[in-house]
C-alpha positions as CSV (number, residue, x, y, z in Angstrom):
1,X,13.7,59.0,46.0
2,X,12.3,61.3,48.6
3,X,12.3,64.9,47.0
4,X,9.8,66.6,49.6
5,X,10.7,69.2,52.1
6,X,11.8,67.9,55.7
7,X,12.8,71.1,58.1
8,X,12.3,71.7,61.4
9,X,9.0,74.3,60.2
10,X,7.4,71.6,58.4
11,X,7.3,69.3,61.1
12,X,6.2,71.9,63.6
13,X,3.2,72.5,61.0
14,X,2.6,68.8,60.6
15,X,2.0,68.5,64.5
16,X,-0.9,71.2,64.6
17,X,-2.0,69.3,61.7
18,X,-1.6,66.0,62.9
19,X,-3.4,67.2,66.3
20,X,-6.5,68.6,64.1
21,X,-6.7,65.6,62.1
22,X,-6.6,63.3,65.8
23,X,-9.7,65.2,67.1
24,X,-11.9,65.0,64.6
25,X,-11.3,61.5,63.3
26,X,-11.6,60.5,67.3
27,X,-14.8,62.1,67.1
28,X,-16.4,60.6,64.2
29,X,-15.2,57.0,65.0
30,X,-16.0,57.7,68.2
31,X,-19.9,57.9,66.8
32,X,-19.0,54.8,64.5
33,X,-18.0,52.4,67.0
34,X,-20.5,53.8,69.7
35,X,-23.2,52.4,67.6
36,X,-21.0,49.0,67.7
37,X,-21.1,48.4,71.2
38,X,-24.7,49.6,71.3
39,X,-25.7,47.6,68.4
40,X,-24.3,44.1,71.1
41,X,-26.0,45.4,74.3
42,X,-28.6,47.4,73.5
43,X,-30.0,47.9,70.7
44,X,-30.7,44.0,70.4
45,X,-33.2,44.3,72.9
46,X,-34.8,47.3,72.4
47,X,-35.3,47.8,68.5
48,X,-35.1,43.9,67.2
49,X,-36.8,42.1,69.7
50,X,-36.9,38.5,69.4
51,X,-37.3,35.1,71.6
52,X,-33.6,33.9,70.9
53,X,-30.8,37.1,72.1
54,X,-28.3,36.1,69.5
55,X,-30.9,35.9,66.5
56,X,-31.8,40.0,67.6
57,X,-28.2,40.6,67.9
58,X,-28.1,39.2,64.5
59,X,-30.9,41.7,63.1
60,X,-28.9,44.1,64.4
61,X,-25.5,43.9,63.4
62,X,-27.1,44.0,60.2
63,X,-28.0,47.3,60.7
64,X,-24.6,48.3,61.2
65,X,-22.8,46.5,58.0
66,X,-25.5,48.7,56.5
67,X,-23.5,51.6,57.4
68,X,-20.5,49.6,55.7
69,X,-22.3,49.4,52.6
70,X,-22.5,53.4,52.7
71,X,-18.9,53.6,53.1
72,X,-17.6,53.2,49.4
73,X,-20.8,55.4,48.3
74,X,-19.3,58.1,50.9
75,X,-15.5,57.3,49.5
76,X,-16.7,57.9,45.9
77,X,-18.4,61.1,46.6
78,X,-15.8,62.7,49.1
79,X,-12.8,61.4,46.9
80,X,-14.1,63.3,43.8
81,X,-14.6,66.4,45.5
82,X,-11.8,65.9,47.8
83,X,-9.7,65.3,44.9
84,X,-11.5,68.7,43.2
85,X,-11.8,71.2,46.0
86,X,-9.6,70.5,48.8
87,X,-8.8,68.0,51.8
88,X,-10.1,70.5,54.6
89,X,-13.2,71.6,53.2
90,X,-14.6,67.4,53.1
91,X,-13.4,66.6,56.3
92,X,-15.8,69.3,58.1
93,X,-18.8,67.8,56.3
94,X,-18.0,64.7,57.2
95,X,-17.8,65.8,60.8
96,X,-21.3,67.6,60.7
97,X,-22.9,64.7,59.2
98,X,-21.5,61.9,61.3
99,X,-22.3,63.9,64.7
100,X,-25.7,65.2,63.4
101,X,-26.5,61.3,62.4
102,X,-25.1,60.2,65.7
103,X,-27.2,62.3,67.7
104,X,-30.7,61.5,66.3
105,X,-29.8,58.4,67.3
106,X,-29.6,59.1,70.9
107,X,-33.5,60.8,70.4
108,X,-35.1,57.5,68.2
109,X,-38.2,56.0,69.4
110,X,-37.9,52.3,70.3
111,X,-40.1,49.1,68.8
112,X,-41.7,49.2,71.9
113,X,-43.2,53.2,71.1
114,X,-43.7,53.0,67.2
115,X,-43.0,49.2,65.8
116,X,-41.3,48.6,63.0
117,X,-40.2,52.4,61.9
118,X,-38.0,52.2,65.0
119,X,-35.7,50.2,63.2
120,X,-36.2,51.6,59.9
121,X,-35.2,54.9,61.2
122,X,-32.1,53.6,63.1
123,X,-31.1,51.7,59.5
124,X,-31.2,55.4,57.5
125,X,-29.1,56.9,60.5
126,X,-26.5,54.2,60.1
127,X,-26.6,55.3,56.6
128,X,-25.5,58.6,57.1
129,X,-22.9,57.6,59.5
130,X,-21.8,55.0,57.0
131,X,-21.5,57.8,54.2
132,X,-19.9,60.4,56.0
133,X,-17.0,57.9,57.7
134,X,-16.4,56.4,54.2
135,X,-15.0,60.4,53.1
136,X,-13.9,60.7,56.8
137,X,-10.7,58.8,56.5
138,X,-9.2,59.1,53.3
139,X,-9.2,63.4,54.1
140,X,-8.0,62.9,57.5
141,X,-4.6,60.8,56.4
142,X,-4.0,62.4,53.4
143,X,-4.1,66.0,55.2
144,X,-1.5,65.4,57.6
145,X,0.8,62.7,55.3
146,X,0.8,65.5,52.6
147,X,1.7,67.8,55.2
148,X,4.1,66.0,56.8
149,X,7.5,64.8,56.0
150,X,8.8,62.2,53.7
151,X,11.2,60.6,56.8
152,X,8.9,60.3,59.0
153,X,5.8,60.1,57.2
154,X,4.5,56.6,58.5
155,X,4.6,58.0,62.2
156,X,3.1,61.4,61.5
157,X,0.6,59.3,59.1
158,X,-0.5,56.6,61.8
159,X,-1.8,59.5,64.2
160,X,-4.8,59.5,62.4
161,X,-5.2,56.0,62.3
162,X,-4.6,55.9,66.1
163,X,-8.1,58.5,66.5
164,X,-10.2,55.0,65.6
165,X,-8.9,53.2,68.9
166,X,-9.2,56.3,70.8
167,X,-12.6,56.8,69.4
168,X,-13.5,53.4,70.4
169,X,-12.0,54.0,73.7
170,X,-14.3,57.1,74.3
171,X,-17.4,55.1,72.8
172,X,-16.4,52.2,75.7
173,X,-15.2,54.2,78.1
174,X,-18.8,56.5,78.1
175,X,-20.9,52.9,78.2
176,X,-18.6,51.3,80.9
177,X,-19.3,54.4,83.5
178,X,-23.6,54.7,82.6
179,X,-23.5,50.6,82.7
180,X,-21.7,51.0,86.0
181,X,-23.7,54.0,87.6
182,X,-27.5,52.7,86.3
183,X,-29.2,49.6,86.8
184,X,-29.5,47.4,83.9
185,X,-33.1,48.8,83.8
186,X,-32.1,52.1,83.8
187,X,-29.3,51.8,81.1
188,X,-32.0,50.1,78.5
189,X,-34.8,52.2,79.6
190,X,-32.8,55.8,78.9
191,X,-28.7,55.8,80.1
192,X,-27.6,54.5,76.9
193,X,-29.0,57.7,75.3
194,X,-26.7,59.5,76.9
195,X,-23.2,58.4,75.2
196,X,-25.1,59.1,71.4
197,X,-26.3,62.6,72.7
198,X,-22.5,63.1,74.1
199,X,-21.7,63.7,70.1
200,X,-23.1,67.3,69.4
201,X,-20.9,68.4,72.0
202,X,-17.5,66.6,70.9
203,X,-18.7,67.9,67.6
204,X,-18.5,71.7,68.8
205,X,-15.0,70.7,69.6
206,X,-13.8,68.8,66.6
207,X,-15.2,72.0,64.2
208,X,-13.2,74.5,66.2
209,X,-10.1,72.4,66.0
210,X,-10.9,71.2,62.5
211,X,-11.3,74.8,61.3
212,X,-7.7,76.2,61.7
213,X,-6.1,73.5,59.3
214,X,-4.7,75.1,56.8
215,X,-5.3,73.1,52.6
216,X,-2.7,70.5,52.1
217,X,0.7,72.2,50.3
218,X,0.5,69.2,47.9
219,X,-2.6,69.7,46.9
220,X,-2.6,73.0,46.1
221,X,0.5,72.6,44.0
222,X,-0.7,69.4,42.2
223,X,-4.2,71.4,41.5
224,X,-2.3,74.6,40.5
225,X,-0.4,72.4,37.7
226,X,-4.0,70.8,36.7
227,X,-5.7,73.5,36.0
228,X,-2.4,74.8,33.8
229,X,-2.4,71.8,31.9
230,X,-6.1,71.3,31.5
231,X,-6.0,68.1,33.3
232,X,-8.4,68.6,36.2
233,X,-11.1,68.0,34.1
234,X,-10.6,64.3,34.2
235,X,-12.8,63.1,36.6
236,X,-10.4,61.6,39.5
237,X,-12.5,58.2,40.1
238,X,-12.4,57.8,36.0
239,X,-8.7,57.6,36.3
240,X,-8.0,55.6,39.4
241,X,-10.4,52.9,37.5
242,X,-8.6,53.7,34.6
243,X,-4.9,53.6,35.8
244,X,-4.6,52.5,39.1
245,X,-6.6,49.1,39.4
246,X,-3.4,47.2,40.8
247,X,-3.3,49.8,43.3
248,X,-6.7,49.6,44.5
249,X,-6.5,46.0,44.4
250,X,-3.6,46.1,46.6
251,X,-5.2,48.3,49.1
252,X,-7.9,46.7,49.5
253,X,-6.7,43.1,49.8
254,X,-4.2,44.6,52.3
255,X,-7.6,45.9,54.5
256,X,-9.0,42.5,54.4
257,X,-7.6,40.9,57.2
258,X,-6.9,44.0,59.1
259,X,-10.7,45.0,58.6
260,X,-12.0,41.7,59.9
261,X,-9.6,41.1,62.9
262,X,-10.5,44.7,63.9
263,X,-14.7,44.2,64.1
264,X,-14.0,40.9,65.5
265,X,-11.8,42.3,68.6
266,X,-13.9,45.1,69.2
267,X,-17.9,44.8,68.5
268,X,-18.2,40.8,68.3
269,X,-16.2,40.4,71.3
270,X,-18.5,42.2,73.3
271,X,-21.4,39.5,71.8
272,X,-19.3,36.4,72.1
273,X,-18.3,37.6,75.9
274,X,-21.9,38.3,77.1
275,X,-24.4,36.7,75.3
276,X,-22.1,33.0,74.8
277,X,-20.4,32.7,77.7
278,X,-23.0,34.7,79.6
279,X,-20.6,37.0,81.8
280,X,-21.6,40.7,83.0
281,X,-21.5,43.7,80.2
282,X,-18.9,45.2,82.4
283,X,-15.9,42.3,81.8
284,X,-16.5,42.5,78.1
285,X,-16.3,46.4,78.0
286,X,-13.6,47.0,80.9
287,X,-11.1,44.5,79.2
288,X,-12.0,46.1,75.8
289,X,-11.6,49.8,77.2
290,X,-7.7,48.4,78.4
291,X,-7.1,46.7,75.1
292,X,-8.2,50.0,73.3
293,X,-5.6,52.2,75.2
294,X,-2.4,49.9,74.9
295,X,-3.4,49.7,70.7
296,X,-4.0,53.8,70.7
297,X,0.3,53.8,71.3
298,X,0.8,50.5,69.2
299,X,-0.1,52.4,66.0
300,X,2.5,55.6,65.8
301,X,5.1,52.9,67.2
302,X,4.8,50.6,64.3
303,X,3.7,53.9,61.8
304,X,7.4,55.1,63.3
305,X,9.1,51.4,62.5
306,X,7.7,51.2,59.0
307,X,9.7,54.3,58.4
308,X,12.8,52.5,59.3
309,X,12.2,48.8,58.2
310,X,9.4,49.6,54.9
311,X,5.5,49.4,54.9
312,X,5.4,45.7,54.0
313,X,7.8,44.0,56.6
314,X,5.8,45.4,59.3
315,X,2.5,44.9,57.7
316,X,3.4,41.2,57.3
317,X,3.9,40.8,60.8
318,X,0.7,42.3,61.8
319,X,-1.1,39.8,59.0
320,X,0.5,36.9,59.9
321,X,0.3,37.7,63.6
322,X,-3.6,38.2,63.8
323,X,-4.1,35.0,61.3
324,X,-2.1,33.0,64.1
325,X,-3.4,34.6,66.8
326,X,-7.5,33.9,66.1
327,X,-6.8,30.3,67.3
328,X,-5.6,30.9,71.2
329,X,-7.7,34.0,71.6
330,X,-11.1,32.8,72.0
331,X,-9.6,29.6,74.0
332,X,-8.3,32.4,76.0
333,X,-12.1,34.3,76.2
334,X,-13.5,30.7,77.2
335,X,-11.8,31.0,80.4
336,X,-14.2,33.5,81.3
337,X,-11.2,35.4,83.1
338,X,-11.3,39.1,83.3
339,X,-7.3,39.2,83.5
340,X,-7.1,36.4,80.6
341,X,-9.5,37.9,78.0
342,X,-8.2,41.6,78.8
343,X,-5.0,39.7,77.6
344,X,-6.4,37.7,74.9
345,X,-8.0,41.2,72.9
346,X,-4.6,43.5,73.8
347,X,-2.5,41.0,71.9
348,X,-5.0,41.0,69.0
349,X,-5.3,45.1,68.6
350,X,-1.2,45.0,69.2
351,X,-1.2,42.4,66.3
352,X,-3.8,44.5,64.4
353,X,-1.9,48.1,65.3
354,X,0.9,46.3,63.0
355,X,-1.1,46.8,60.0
356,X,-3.0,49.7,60.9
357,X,0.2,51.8,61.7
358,X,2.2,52.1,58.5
359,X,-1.2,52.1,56.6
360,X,-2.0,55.3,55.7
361,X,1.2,56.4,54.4
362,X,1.5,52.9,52.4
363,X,-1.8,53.7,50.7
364,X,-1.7,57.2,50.7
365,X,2.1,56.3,48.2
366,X,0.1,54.1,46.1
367,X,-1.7,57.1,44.4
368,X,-0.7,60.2,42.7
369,X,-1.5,63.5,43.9
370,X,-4.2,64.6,41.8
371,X,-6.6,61.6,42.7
372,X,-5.1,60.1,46.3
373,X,-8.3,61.0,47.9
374,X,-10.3,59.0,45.7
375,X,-7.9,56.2,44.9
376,X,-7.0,55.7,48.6
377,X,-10.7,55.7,49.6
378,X,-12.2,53.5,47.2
379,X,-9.7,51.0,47.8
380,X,-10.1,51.5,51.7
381,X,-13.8,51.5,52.0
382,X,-14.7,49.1,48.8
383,X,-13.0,46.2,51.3
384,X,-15.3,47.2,54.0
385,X,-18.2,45.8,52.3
386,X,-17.1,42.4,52.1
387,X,-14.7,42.2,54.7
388,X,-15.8,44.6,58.4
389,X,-19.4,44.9,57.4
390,X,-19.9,41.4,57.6
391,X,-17.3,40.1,60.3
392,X,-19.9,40.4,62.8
393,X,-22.5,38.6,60.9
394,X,-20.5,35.7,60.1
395,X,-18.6,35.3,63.5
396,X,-22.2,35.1,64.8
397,X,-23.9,32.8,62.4
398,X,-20.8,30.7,63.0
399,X,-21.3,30.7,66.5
400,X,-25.3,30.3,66.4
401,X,-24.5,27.0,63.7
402,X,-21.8,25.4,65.5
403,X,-21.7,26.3,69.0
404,X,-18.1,26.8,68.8
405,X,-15.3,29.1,67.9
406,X,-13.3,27.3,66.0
407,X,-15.1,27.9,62.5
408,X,-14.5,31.6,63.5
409,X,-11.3,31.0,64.2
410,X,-10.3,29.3,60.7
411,X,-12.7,32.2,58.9
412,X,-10.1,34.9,60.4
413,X,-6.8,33.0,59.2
414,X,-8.0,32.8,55.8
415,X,-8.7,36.6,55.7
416,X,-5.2,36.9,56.6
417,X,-4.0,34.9,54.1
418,X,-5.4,37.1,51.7
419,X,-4.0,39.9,53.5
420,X,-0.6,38.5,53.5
421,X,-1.1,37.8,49.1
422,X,-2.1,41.4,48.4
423,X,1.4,42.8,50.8
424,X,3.6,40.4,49.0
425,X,2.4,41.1,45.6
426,X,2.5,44.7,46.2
427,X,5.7,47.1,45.8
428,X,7.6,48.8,49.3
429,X,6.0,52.4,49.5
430,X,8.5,53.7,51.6
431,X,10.9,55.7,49.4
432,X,8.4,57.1,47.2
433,X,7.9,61.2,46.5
434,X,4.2,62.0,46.7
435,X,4.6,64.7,43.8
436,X,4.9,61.7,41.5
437,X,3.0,59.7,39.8
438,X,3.3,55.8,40.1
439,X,0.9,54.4,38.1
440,X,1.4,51.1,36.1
């Protein structure tokens, strides 16, 4: 039963809280997904030259599931301290590191000035951005669902979740206007530079909102009851291996699908639309800059319905939705209408928002207190690795094999099926106090 406070001060707290945690995490996936986009029009071209465009767009997608790979490495590290010190104090690293990572970027030499260290330089970047986003999230959504309270925990929850569409929507939104104002020669030659140097300043501004959150009240009380009973010196990754393996197995076959579908309607999009079916940069990032915005309010409505219907119902829908949905979407992109593929991605991130909304509150009430942070992130960022990191690089050895999208279609209903297989087999979150401890 739900046992945590829910008055009309903790609410008003969880809003300042909630607005902190929106900045920043808008920030730093706003320097994530930046280097998405860049990775399909630019960087291609200028640091993995080649004679075919879709084997350098290749090369470099695998520079960003590199930054994937980091992401459990970050989770690990964040989580154990997170777990040890505090919520607040990780989440400002992360910040500094992402934005510091993201604005070398914008200063890197190309192939063209110094060969082959161009892209070895751009790889260790991408692992800096990789490690700080894999502490990034877990922090953000446990700072404001520990904060906030137990009735309306999956909308207050989601508002995190809803700073990676926003992000993505900044990242989109800041390469639509420079490809729109410059020349293409202009935009490869130095515009692009521009949206990664853009960071230090929304950095500035995610500190100073950052800094006046106050420590999770949860935290503080679960930490205060460790250290009386000896137990904080368990190391918190120790025991989520130890005690909570369903749980991180649930979490992270729950992330499959939604992992996937989101790279795939966001970054390859962008590849499929220009490079396949050979249409101006401007369609693909236009109709993914209106997609972006109607997903940003998909996610606290269905964060708000799982508070009313459960966690899994709505998670289901979002599973089986995007598993369904692969098939008419990129018939939908071959018309090569603006109108018809803005369409085609919006119902995908709506589809998507269904399991991206109630999901940090459903894993955040997998975990117990004492090691949430590294429970909820190892299970989060251990299914980026096999399922976002490498969405890209399948959809386009797919498409580079076949010359169609209909293996990429079938490769995106089977992630959902495991998606769907993980939901089912897992308990409804809804009801449970975060002051206890559920572990099997």
């Amino acid at each position: 039963m739900r046992t945590e406070p829910d008055s009309t001060p903790a609410r008003t707290g969880t809003g300042r809280v909630v607005l902190a945690s929106l900045v920043g995490t808008t920030v730093e996936w706003y320097d994530f997904f930046l280097y998405g986009s860049a990775a399909a029009l630019v960087f291609n071209r200028l640091f993995f030259p080649t004679g075919d465009p879709l084997i350098g767009t290749l090369l470099a997608f695998v520079t960003y599931a590199v930054g994937f790979v980091a992401r459990p490495i970050g989770g690990l590290v964040f989580g154990h301290f997170g777990d040890r010190l505090g919520r607040k104090k990780l989440l400002v690293l992360s910040l500094v590191m992402m934005g510091g990572a993201t604005f070398l970027i914008g200063l890197l030499p190309t192939h063209q000035a110094v060969g082959a260290a161009a892209p070895l330089l751009l790889t260790l970047l991408r692992l800096v951005q990789g490690f700080a986003i894999g502490g990034e999230w877990g922090g953000a959504v446990l700072i404001v669902t520990e904060h906030g309270s137990a009735k309306h925990r999956g909308f207050w929850a989601s508002w995190p979740q809803a700073g990676v569409p926003l992000g993505n929507l900044l990242g989109t939104a800041v390469l639509a206007v420079l490809a729109a104002v410059q020349t293409e020669e202009a935009f490869l030659a130095w515009g692009w530079r521009i949206a990664f140097l853009l960071s230090g300043v929304l950095v500035l501004v995610g500190l100073w909102v950052r800094l006046a959150v106050e420590e999770s009240p949860v935290f503080l009380a679960a930490r205060a009851e460790a250290e009386r009973t000896g137990a904080a010196d368990k190391p918190p990754v120790v025991e989520v291996l130890r005690r909570y393996r369903r749980e991180v197995l649930t979490a992270m076959g729950a992330r499959f699908a939604e992992n996937v579908v989101y790279y795939m309607l966001t970054s390859f999009v962008l590849t499929y639309v220009t490079t396949f079916l050979g249409l101006p940069r401007g369609v693909a990032l236009n109709a993914s800059l209106i997609a972006a915005l109607v997903h940003f309010a998909s996610i606290p409505l269905w964060g708000a319905l799982s508070d009313r219907v459960g966690r899994r119902p709505v998670y289901l829908v979002g599973a089986v939705g995007t598993g369904l949905w692969a098939f008419p979407f990129f018939t939908m992109l071959d018309t090569e209408s603006f109108a018809v593929i803005t369409v085609a991605t919006t119902i995908g991130l709506v589809f998507h928002g269904a399991m991206y909304g109630p999901q940090a509150a459903f894993f955040s009430e997998l975990f117990g207190t004492r090691v949430r942070y590294s429970g909820a992130s190892i299970g989060y960022q251990l299914a980026s690795i096999v399922a976002g990191s490498l969405a890209p690089i399948i959809a386009t050895g797919l498409l580079a094999a076949f010359g169609s999208s209909v293996p990429i279609s079938i490769y995106v209903a089977l992630c959902a099926v495991v998606t769907v297989v993980a939901v089912v087999w897992s308990p409804e979150t809804r009801d449970r106090d975060l002051t206890a401890d559920h572990a099997v």
